[in-house]
Each structure stands twice: as C-alpha cells, then as structure tokens.
C-alpha positions, -999 to 999 in steps of 0.1 A, spaced: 500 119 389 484 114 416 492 104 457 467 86 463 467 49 448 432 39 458 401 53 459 381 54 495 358 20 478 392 4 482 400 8 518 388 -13 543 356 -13 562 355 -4 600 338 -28 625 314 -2 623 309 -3 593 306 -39 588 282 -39 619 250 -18 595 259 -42 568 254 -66 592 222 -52 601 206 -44 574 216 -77 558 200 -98 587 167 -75 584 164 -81 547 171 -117 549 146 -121 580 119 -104 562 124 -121 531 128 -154 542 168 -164 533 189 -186 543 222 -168 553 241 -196 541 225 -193 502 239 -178 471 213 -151 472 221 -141 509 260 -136 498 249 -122 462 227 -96 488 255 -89 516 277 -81 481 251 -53 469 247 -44 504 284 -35 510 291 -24 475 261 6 481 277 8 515 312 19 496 292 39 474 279 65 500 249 48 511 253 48 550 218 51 562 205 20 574 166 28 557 182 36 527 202 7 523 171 -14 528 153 2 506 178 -4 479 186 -35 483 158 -49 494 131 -23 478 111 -23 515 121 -4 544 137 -22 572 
C-alpha cells in the first residue's frame, strides 16, 4: 500500500499559488465583462484552480484555457 494518502491535487494551495489564480481570474473576468460575484465568475475561479492542480502554472496558459484568449 501506499504512504502517501493524498495525491499533490489534494494539498493545499500556497498564497502563491492562490495569488496567479487570483490573477488570472481577475484578467479573464475583466476582459470578459463578469461580475466577480456571479455563478459564472465562481464556476471560472473553479476551472481555473482545478487546471492550476493539474500542472498548469503558467499564467498565459491558464488564460488561454480557461478563457480561450491570452491574458
């Protein structure tokens, strides 16, 4: 069996971490015109973080992907 319980898309993010979500979040929602407060701004900050855990740290790339424009 295995030591480790979870995998690393279980642990935590840093304050780092959370700070390019952040980022590209705001950027995406800015150039799309979303309100932060709307379903569609927490269904994207969802996808953002969830490609965030899957490897994706590159600021451009995540806007690309979950936004389908460059940031």
């Amino acid at each position: 069996m295995s030591d480790k319980l979870f995998s690393t898309r279980d642990e935590p993010l840093a304050s780092e971490d959370l700070a390019v979500c952040r980022r590209v979040h705001e950027a995406i929602c800015n150039r799309l015109d979303i309100d932060r407060s709307s379903e569609e701004a927490h269904r994207l900050g969802a996808l953002i973080i969830e490609l965030y855990r899957q490897g994706v740290h590159d600021e451009t790339q995540l806007c690309l992907l979950a936004g389908g424009e460059q940031g």
